[in-house]
MIDOSE-1310 file (N, C-alpha, C; in nm, 2 decimals, decimal comma, always signed):
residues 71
xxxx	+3,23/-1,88/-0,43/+3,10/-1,94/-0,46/+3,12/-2,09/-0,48; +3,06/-2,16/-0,41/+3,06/-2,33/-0,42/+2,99/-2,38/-0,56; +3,07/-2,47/-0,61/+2,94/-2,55/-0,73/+2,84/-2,55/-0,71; +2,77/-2,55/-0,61/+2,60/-2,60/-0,55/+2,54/-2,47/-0,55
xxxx	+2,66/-2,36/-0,50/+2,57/-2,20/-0,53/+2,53/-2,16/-0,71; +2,68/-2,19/-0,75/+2,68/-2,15/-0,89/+2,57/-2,22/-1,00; +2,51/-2,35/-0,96/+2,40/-2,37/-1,03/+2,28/-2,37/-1,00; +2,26/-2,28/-0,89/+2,10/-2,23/-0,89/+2,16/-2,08/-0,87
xxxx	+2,26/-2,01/-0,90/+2,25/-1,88/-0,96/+2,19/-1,88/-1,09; +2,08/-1,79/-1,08/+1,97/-1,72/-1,20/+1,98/-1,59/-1,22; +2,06/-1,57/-1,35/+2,10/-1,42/-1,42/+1,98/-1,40/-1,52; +2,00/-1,30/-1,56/+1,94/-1,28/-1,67/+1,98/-1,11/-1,71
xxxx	+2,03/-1,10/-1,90/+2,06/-0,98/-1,93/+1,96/-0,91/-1,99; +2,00/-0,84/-2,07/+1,91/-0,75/-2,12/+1,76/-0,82/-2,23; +1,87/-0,87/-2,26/+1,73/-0,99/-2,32/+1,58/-1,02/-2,27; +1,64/-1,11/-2,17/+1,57/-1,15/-2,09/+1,50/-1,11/-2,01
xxxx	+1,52/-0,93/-2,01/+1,46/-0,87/-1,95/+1,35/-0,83/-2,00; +1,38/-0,79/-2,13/+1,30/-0,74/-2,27/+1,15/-0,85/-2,28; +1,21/-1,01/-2,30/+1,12/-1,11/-2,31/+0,99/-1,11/-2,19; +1,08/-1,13/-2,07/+0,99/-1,10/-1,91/+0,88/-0,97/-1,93
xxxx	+0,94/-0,88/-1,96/+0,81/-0,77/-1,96/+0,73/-0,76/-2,08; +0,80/-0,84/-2,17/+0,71/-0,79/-2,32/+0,72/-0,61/-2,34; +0,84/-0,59/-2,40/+0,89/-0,45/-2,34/+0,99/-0,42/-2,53; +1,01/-0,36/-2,57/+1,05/-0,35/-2,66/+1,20/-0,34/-2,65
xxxx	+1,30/-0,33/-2,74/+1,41/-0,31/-2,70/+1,48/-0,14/-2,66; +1,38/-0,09/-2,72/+1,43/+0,07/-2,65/+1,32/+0,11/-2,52; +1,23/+0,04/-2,48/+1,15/+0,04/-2,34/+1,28/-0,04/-2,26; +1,34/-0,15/-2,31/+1,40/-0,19/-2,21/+1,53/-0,15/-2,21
xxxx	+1,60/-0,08/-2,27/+1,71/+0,03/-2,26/+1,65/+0,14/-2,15; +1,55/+0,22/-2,19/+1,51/+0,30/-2,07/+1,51/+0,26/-1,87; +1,45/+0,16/-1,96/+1,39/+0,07/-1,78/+1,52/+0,03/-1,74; +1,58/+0,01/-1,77/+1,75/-0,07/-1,66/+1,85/+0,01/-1,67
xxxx	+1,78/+0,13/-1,70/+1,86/+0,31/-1,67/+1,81/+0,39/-1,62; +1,68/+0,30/-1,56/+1,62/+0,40/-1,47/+1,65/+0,41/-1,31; +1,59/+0,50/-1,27/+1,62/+0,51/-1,12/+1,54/+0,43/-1,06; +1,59/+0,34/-0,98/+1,51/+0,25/-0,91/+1,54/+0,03/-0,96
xxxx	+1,55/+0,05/-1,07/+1,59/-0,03/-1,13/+1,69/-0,10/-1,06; +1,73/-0,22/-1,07/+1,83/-0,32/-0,98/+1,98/-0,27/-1,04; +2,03/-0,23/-0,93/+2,16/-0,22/-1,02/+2,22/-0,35/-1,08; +2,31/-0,42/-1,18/+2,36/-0,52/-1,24/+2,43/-0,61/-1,16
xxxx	+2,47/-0,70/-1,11/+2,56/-0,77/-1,02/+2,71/-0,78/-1,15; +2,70/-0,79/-1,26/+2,78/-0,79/-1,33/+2,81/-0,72/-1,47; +2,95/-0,70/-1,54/+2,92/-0,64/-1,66/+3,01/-0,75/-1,73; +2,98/-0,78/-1,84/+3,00/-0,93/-1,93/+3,08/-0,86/-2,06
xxxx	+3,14/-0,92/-2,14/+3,10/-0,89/-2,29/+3,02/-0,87/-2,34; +2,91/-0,95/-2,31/+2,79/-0,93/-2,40/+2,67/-0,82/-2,31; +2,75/-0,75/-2,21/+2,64/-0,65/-2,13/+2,67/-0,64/-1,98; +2,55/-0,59/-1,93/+2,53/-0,60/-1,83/+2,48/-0,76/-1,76
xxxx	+2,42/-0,79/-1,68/+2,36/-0,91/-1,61/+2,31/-0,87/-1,47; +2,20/-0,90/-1,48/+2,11/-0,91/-1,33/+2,09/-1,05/-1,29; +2,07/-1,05/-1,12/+2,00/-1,14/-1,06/+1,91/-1,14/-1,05; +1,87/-1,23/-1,10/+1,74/-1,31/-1,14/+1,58/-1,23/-1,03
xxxx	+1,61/-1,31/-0,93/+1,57/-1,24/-0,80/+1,57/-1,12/-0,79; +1,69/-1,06/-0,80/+1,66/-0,84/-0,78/+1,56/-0,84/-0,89; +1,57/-0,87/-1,02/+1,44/-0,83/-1,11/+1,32/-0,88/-1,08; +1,29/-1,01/-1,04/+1,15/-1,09/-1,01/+1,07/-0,95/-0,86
xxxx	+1,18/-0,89/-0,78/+1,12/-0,84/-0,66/+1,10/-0,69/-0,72; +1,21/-0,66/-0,80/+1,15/-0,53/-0,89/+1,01/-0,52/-0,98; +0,99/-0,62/-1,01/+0,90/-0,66/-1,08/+0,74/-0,66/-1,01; +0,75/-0,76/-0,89/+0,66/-0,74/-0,80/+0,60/-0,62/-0,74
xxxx	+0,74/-0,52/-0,72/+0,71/-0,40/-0,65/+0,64/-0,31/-0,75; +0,68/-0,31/-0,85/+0,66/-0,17/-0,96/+0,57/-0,22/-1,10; +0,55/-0,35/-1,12/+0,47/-0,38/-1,22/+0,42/-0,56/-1,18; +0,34/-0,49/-1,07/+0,24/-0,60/-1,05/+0,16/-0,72/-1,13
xxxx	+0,13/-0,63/-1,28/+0,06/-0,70/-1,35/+0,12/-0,78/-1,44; +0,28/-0,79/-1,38/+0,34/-0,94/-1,49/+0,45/-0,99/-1,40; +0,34/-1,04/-1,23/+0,36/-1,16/-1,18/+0,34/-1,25/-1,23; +0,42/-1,36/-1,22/+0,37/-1,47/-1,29/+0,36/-1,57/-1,16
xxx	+0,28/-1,69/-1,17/+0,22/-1,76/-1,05/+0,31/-1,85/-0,96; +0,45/-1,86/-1,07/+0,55/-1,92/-1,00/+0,62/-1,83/-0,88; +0,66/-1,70/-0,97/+0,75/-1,61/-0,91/+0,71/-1,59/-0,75
């Protein structure tokens, strides 16, 4: 991965996944163990991590109602 890829890669962990849906922390344990869900591109110390992108298209597909106008 080039410098130029590595800073417009957009992760986001479990956190941030929690914040994005407005989802509780045991909703969002469920949801990124569910089937269908993006598998992780990585496992960290502090977790799992997704790309950015696989969640924003999961998102689009399966819960419409928290596109946001950028995404």
């Amino acid at each position: 991965m080039s410098r130029k890829e590595r800073r417009t890669c957009r992760l986001m962990a479990r956190g941030e996944i929690r914040k994005r849906l407005g989802l509780t922390d045991r909703e969002t344990g469920a949801l990124i163990s569910s089937e269908g869900f993006p598998d992780p591109c990585d496992v960290l110390s502090l977790g799992r991590i997704w790309n950015t992108a696989d969640v924003e298209a999961w998102i689009r597909e399966h819960r419409p109602d928290k596109i946001r106008a950028s995404s």
